[in-house]
TIRO-2110 file (N, C-alpha, C; in Angstrom, 1 decimal):
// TIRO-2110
-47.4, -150.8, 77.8, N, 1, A
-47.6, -149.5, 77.3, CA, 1, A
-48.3, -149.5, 75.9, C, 1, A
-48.1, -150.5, 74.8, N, 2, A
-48.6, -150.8, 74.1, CA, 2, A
-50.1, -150.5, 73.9, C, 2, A
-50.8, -151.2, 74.5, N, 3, A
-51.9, -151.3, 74.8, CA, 3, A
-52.2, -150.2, 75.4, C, 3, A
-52.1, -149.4, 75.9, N, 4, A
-52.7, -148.4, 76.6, CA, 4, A
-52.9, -147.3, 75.4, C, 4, A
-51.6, -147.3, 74.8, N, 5, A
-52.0, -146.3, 73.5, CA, 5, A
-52.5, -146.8, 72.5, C, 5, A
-52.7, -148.1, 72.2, N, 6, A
-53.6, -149.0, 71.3, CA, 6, A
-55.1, -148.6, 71.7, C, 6, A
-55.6, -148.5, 72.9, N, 7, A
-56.4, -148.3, 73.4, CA, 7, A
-57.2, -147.0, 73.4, C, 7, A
-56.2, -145.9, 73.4, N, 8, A
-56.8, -144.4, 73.0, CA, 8, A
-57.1, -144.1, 71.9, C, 8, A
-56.7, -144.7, 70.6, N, 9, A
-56.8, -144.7, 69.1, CA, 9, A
-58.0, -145.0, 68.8, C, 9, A
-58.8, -144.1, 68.2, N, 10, A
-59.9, -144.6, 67.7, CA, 10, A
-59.9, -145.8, 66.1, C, 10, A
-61.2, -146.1, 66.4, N, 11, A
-60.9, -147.2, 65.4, CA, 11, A
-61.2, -146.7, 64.3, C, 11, A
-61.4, -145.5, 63.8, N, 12, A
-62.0, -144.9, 62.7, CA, 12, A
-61.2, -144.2, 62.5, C, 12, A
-60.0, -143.7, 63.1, N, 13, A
-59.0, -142.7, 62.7, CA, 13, A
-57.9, -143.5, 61.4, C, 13, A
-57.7, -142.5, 60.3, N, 14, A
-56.6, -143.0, 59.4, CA, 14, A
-55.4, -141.8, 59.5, C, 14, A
-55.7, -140.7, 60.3, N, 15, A
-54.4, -140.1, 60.5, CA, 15, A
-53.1, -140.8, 61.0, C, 15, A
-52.1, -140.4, 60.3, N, 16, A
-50.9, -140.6, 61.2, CA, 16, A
-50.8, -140.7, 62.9, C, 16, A
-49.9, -141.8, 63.4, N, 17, A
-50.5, -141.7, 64.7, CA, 17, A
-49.1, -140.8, 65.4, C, 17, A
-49.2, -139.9, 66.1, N, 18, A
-47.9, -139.1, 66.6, CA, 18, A
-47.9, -139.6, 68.1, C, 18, A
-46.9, -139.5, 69.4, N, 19, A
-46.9, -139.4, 70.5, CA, 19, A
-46.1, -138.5, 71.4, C, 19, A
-46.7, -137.7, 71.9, N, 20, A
-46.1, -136.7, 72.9, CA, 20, A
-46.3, -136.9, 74.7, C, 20, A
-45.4, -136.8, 74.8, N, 21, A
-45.0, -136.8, 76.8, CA, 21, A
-45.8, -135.4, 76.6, C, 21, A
-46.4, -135.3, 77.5, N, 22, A
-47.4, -133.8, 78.0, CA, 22, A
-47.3, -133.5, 79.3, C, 22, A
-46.6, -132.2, 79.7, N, 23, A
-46.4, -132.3, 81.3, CA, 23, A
-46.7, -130.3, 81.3, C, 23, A
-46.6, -129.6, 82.4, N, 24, A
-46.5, -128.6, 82.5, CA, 24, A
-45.5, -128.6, 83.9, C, 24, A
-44.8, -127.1, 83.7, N, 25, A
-43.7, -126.9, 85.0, CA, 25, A
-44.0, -125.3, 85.4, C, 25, A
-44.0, -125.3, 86.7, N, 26, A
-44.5, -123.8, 87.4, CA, 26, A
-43.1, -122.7, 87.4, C, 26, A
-43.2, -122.2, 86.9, N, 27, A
-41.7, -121.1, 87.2, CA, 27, A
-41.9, -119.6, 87.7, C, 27, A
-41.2, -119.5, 88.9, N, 28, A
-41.3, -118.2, 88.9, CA, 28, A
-40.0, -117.5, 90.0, C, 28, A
-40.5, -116.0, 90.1, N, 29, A
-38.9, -115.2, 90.6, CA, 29, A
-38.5, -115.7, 91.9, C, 29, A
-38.9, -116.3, 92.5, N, 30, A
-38.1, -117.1, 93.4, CA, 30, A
-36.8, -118.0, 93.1, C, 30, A
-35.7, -118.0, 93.8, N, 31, A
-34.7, -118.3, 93.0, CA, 31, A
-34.4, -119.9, 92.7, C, 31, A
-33.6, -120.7, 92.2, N, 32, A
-33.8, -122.0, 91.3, CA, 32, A
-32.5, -121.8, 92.3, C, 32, A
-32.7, -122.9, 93.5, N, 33, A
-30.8, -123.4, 94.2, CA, 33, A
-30.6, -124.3, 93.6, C, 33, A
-28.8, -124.1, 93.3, N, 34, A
-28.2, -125.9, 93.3, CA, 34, A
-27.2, -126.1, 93.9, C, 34, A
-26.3, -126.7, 93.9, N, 35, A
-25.5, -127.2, 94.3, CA, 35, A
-24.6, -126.5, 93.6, C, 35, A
-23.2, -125.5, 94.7, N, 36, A
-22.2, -125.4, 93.3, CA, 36, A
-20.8, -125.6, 93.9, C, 36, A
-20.3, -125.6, 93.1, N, 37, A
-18.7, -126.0, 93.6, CA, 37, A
-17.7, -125.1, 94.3, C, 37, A
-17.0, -125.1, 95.3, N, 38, A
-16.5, -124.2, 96.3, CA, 38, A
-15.4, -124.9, 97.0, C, 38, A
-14.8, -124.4, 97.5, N, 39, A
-13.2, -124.7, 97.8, CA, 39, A
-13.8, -125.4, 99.5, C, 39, A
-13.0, -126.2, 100.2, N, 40, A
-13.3, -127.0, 101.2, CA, 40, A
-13.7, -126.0, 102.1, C, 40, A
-14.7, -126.5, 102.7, N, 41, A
-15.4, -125.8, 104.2, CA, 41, A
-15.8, -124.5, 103.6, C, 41, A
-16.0, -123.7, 102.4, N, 42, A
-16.2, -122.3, 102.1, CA, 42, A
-17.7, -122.8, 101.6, C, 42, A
-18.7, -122.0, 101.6, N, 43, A
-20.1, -121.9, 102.0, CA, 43, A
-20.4, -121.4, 100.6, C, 43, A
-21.4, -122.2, 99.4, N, 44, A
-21.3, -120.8, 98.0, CA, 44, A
-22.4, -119.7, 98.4, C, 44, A
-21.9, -119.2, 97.6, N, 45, A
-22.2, -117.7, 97.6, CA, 45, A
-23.0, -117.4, 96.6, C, 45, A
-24.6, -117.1, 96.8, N, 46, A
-25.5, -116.5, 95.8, CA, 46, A
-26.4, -115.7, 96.1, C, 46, A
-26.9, -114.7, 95.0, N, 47, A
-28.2, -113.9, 95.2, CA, 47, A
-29.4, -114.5, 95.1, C, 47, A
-30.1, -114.5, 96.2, N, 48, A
-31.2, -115.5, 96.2, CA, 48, A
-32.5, -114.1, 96.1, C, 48, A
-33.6, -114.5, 95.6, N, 49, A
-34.8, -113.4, 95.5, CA, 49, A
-35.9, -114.8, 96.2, C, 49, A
-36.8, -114.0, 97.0, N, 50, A
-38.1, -114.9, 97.5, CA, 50, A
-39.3, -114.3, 96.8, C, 50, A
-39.7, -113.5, 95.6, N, 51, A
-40.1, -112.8, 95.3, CA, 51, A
-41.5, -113.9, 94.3, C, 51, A
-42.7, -114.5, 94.8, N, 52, A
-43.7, -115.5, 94.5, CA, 52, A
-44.2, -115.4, 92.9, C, 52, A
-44.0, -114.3, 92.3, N, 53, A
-44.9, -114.4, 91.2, CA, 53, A
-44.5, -115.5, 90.1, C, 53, A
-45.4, -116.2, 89.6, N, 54, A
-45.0, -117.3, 88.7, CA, 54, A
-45.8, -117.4, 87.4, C, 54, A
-45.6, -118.4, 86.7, N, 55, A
-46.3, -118.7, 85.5, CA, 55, A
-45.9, -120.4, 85.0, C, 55, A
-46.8, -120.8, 84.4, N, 56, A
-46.7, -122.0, 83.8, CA, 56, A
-45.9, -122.5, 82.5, C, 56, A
-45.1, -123.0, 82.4, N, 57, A
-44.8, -123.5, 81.1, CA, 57, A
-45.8, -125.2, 80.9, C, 57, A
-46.6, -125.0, 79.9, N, 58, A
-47.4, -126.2, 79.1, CA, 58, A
-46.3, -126.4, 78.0, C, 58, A
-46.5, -128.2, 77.5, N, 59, A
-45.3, -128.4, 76.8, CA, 59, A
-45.8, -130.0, 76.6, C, 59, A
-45.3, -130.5, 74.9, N, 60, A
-45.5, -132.0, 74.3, CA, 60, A
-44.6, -131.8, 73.8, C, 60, A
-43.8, -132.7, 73.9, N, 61, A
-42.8, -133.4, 73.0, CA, 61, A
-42.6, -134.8, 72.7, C, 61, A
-42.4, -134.5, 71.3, N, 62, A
-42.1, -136.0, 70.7, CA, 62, A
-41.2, -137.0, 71.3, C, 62, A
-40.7, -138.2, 71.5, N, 63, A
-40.0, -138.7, 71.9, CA, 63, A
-39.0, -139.1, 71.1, C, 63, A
-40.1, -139.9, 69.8, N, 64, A
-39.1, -140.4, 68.8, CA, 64, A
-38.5, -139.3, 67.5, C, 64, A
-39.0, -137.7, 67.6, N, 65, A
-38.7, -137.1, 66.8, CA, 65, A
-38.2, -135.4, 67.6, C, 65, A
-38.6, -135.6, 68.8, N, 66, A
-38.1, -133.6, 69.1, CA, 66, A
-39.2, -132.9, 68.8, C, 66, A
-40.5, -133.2, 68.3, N, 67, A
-40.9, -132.2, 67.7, CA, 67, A
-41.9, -132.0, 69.0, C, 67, A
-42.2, -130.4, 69.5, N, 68, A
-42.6, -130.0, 70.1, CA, 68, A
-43.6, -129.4, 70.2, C, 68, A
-44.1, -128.8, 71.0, N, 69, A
-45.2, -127.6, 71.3, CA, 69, A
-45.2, -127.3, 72.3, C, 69, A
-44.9, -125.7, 72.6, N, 70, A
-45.0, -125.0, 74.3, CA, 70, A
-45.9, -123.9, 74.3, C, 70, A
-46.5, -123.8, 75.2, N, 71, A
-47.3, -122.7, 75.4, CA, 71, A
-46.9, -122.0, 77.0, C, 71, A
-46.8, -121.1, 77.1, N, 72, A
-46.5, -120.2, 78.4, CA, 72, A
-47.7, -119.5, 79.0, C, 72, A
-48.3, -120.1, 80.1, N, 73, A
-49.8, -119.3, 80.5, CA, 73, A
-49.7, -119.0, 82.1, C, 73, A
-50.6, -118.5, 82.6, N, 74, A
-50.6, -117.7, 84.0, CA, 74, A
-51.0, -118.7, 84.6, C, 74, A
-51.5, -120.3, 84.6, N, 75, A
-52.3, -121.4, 86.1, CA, 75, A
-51.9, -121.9, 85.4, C, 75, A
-52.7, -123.5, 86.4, N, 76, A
-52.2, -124.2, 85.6, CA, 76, A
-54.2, -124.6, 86.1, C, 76, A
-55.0, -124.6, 85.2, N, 77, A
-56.4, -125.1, 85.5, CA, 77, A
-56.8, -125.9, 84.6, C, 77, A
-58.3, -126.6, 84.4, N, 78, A
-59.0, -127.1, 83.5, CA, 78, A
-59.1, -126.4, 82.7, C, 78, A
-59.3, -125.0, 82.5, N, 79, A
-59.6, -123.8, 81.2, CA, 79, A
-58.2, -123.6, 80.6, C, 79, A
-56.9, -123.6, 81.3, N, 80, A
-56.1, -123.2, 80.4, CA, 80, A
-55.6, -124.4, 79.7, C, 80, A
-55.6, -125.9, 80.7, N, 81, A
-56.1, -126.7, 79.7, CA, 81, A
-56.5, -127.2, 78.6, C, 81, A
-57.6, -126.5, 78.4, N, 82, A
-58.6, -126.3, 77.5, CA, 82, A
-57.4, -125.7, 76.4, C, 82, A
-57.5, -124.4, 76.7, N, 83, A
-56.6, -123.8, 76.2, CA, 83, A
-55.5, -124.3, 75.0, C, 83, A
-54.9, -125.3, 76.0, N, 84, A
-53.5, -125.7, 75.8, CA, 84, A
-53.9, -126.7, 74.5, C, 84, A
-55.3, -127.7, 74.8, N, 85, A
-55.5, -129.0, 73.7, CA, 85, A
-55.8, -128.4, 72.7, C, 85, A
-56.9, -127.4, 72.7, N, 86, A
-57.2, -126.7, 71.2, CA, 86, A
-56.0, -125.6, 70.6, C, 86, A
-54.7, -125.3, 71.1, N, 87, A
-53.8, -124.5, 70.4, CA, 87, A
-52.7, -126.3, 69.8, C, 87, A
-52.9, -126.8, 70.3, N, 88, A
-51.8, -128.3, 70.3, CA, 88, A
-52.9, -128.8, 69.2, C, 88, A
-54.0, -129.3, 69.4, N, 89, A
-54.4, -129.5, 68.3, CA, 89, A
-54.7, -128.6, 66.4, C, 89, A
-54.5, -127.6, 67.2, N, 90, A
-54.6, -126.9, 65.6, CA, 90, A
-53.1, -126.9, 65.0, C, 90, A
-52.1, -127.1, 65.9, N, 91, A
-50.4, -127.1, 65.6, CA, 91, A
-50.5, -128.6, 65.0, C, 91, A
-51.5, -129.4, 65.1, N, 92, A
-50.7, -130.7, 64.5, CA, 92, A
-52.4, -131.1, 63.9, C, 92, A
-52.6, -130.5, 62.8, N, 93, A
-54.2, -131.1, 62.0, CA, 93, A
-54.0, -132.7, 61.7, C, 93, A
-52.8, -132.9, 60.5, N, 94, A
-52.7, -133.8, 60.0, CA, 94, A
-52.3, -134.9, 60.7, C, 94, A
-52.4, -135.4, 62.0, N, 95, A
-51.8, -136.4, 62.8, CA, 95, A
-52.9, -136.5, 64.0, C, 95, A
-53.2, -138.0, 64.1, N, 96, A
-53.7, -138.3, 65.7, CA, 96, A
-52.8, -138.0, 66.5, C, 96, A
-52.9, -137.4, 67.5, N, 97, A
-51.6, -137.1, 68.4, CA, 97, A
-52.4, -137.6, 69.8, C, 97, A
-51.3, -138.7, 70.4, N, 98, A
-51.4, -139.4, 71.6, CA, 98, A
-50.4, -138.6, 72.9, C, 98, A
-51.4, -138.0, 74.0, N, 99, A
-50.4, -137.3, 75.0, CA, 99, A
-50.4, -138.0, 76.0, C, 99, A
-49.2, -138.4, 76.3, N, 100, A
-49.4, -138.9, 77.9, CA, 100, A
-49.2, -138.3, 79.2, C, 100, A
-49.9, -138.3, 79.7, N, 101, A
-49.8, -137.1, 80.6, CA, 101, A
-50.0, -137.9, 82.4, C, 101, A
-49.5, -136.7, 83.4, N, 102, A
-50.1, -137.4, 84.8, CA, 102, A
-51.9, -137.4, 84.7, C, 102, A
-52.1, -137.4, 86.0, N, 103, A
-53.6, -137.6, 86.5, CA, 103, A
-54.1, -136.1, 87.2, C, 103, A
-53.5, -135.1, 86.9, N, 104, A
-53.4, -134.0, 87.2, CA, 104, A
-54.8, -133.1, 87.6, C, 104, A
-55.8, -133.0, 87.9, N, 105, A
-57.2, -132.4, 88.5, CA, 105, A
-57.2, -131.7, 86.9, C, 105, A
-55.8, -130.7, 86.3, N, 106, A
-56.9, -130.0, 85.0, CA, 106, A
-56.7, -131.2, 84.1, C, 106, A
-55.9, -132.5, 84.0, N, 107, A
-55.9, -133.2, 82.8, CA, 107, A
-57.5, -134.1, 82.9, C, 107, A
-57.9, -133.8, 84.1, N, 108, A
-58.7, -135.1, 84.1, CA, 108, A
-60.2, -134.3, 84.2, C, 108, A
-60.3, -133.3, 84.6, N, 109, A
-61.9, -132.0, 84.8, CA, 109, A
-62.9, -133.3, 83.8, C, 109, A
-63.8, -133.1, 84.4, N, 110, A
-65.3, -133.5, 83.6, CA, 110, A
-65.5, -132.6, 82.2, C, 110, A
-65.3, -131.5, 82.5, N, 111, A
-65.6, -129.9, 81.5, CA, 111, A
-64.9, -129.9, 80.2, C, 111, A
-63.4, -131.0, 80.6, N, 112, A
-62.4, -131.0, 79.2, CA, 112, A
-63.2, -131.2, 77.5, C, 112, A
-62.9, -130.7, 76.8, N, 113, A
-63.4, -131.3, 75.4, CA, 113, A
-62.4, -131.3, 74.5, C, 113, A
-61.9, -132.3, 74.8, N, 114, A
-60.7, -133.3, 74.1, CA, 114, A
-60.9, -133.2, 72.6, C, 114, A
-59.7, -132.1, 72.1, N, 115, A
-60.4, -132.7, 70.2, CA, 115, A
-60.3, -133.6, 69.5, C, 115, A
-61.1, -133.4, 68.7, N, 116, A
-61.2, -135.3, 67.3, CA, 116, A
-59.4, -135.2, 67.4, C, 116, A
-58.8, -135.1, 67.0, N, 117, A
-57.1, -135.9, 66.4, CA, 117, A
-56.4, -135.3, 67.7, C, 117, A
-56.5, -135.3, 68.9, N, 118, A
-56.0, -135.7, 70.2, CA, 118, A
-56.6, -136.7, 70.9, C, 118, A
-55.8, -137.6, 71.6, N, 119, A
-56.0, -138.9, 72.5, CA, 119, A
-55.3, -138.8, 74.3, C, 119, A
-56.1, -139.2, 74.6, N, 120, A
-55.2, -138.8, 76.3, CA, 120, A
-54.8, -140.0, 76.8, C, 120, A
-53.6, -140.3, 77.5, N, 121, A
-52.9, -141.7, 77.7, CA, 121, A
-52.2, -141.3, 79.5, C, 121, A
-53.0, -141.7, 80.1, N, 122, A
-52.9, -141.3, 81.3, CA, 122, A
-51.7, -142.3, 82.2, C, 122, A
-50.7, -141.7, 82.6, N, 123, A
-49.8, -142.7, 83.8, CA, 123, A
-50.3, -143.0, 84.9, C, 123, A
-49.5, -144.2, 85.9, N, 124, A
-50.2, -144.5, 87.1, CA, 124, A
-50.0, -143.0, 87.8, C, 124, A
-50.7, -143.0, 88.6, N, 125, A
-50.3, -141.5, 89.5, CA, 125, A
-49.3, -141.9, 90.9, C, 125, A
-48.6, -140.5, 90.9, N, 126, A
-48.5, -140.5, 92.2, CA, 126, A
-46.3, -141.1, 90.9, C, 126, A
-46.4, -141.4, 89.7, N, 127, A
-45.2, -141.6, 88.6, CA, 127, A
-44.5, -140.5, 88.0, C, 127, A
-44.2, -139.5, 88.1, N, 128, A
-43.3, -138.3, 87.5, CA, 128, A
-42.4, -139.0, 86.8, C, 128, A
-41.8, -140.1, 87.2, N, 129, A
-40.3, -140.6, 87.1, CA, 129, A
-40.7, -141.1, 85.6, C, 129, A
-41.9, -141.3, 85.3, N, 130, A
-42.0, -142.3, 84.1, CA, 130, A
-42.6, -141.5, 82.6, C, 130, A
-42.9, -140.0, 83.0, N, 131, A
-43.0, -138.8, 82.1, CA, 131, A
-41.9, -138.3, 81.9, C, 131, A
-41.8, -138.6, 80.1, N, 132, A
-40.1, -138.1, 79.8, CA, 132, A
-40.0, -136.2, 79.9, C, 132, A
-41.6, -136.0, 80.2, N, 133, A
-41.5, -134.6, 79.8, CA, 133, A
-40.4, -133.7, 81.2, C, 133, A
-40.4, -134.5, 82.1, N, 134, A
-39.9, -133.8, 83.4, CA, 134, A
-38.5, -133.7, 83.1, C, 134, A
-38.0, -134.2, 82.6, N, 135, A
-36.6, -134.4, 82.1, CA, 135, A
-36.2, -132.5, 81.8, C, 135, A
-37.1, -132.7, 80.7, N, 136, A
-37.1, -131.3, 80.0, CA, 136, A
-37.4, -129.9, 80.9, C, 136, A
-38.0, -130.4, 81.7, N, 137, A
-38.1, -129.4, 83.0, CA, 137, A
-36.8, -128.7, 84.1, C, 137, A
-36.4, -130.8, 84.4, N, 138, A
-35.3, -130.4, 84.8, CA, 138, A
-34.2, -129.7, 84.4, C, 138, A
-34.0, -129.8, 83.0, N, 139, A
-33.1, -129.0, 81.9, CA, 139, A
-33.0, -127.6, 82.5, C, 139, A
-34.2, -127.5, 81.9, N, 140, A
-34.7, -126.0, 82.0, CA, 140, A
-34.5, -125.2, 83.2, C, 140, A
-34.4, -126.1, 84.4, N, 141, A
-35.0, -125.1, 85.6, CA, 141, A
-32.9, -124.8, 85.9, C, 141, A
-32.7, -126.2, 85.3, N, 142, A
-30.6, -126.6, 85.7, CA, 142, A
-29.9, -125.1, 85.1, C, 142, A
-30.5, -124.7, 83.8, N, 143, A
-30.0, -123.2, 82.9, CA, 143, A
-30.4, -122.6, 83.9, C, 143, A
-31.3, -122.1, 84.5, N, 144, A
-32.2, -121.1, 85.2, CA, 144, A
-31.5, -121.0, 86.8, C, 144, A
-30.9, -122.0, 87.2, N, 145, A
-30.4, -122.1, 88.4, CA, 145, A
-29.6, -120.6, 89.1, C, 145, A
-29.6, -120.4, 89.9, N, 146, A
-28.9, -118.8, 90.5, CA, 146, A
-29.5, -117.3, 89.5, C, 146, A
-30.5, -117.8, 89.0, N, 147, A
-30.7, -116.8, 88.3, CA, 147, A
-31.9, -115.5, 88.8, C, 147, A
-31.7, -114.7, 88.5, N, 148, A
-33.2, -113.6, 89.1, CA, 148, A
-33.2, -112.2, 88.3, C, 148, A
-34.4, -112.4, 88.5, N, 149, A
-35.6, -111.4, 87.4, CA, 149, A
-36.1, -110.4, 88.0, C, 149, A
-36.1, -108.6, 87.4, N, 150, A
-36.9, -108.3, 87.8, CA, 150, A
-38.2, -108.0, 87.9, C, 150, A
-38.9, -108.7, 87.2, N, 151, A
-40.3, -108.9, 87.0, CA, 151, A
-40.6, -110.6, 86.4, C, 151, A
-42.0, -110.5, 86.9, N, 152, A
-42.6, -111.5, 85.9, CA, 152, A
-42.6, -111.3, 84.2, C, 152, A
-42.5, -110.2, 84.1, N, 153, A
-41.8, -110.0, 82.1, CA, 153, A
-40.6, -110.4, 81.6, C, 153, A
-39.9, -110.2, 82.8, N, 154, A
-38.5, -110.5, 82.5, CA, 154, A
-38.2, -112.2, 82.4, C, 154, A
-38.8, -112.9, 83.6, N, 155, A
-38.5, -114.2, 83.5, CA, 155, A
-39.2, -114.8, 81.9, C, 155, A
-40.8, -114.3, 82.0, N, 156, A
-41.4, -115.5, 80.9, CA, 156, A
-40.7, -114.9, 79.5, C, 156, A
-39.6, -113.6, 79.1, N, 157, A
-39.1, -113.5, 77.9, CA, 157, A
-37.3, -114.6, 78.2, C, 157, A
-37.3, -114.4, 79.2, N, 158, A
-36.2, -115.2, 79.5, CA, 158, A
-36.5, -116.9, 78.7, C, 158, A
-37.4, -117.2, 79.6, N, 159, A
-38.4, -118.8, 79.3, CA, 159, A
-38.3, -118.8, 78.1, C, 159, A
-39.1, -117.8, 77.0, N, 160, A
-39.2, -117.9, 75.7, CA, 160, A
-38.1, -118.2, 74.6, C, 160, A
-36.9, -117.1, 75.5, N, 161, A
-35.6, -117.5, 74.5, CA, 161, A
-35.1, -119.1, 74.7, C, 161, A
-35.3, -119.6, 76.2, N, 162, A
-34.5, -120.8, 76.2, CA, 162, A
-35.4, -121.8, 75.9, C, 162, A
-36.6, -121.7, 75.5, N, 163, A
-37.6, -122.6, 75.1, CA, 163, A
-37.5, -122.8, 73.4, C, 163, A
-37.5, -121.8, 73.1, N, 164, A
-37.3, -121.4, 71.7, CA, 164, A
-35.6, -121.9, 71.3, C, 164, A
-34.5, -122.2, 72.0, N, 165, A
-33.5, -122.3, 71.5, CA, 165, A
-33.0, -124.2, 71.8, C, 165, A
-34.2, -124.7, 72.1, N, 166, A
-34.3, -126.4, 72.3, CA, 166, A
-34.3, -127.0, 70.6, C, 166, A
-33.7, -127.4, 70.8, N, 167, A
-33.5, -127.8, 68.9, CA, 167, A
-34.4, -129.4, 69.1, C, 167, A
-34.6, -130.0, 67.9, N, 168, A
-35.5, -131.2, 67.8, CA, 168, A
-34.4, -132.4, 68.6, C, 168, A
-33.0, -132.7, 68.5, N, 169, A
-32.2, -133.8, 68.8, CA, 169, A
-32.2, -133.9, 70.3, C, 169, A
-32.6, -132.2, 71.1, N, 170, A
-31.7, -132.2, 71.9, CA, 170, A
-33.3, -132.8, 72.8, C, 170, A
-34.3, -132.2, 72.6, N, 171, A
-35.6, -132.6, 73.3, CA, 171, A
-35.6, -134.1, 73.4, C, 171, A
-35.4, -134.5, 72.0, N, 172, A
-35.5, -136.4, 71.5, CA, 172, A
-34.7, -137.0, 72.7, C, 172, A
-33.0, -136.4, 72.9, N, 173, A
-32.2, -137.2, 73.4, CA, 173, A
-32.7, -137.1, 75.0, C, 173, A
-32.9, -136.3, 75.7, N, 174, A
-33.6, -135.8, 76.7, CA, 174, A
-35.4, -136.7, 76.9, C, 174, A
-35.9, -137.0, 76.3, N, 175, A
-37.3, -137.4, 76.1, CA, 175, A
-37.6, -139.2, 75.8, C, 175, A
-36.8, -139.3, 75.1, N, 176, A
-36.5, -140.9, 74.3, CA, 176, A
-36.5, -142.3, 75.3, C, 176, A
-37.5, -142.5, 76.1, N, 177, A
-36.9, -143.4, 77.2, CA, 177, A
-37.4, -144.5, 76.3, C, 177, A
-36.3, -145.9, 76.7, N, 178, A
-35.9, -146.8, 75.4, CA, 178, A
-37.6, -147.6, 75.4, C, 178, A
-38.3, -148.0, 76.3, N, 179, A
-39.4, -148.1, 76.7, CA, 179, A
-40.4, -147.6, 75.7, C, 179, A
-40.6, -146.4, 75.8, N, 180, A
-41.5, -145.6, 75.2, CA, 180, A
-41.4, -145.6, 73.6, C, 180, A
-39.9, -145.6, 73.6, N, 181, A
-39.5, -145.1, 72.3, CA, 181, A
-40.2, -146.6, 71.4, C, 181, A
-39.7, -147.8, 71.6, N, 182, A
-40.0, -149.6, 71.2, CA, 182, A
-41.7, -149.3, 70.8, C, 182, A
-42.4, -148.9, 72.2, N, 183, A
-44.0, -148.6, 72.4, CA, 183, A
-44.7, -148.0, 71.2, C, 183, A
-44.3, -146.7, 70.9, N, 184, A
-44.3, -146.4, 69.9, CA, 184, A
-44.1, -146.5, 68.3, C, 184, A
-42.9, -147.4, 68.4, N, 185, A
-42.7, -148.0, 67.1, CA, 185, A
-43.9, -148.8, 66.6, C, 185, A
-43.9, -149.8, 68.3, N, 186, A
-45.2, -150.2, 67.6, CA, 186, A
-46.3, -150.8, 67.2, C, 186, A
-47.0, -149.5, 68.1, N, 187, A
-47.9, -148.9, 67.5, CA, 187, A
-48.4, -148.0, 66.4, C, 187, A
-47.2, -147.2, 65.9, N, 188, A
-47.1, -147.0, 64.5, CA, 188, A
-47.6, -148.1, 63.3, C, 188, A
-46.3, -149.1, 63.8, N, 189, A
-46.4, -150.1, 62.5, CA, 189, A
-48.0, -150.9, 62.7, C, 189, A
-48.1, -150.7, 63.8, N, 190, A
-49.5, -151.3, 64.0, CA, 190, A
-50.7, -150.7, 63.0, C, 190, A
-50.3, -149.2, 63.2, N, 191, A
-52.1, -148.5, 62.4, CA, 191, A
-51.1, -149.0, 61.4, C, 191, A
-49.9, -148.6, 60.6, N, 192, A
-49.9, -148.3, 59.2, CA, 192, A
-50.3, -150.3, 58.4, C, 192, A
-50.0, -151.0, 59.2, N, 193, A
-50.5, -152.6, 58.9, CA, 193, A
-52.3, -152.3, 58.7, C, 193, A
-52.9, -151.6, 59.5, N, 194, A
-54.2, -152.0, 59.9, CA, 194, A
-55.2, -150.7, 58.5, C, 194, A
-53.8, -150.0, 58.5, N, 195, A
-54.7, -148.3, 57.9, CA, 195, A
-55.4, -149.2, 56.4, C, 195, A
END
């Protein structure tokens, strides 16, 4: 892993080097089933909605620190993409920031224009398991479970509060795979030896 984010770092960069898991998750009024607990042979009982409309939650978080960035948009394309790297890169000027992301058709578009102090750190494909960002998804969708909306306004102000109420420890402890976390050290100590 080392090398792969050794590898995205330009050699002329003296910013701080940051690393974020980069994933996006689809949510919408259709209902979130789980599993719930019920007295022997009794069947649970929920209000289920089939109701299609959705939205995207975009999302980086730090591994070794919590620190985040989410954006809530209507696809998930190359353009909102776009979107997504030039709002993430204006949220973090002072830092190279390394995302790793899947192999996703909008992470990879020809069209992308990657900014100067972002780096793309791409997984094998076909690996979810190895993106800490799904974790955070799962979280999310686990609150959201039996729940329903009457509109698409209602869900993405919903999304907002529980997005907005993720504190820095709780993303880290959720995100932090021991792997990644080592990877990162360092390569840290790597630029600050080399800066």
């Amino acid at each position: 892993m080392e090398e792969q984010l050794l590898a995205a770092i330009p050699v002329s960069n003296r910013l701080p080097i940051q690393v974020f898991a980069q994933d996006e998750s689809r949510l919408g009024l259709h209902t979130i089933r789980r599993r719930r607990i019920t007295a022997r042979g009794v069947k649970p009982i929920g209000i289920v909605q089939h109701d299609y409309d959705n939205c995207w939650v975009y999302g980086c978080i730090a591994p070794t620190s919590g620190e985040h960035f989410f954006l809530l948009l209507p696809t998930l394309s190359a353009d909102q993409m776009q979107l997504f790297l030039e709002e993430f890169a204006k949220a973090h000027p002072t830092s190279f920031n390394l995302l790793l992301m899947d192999n996703s058709g909008a992470h990879t578009a020809k069209r992308l224009k990657v900014p100067t102090n972002v780096g793309l750190v791409f997984q094998p494909a076909a690996t979810p398991e190895v993106n800490p960002a799904e974790r955070v998804w799962h979280d999310l969708k686990e609150q959201l479970a039996w729940a329903t909306f009457d509109d698409l306004d209602a869900l993405e102000h919903e999304l907002v509060e529980r997005i907005c109420a993720y504190d820095a420890a709780t993303l880290s402890r959720l995100t932090s795979y021991p792997y990644l976390v080592q990877a990162i050290h360092v390569i840290q100590a790597i630029h600050v030896v080399c800066s």
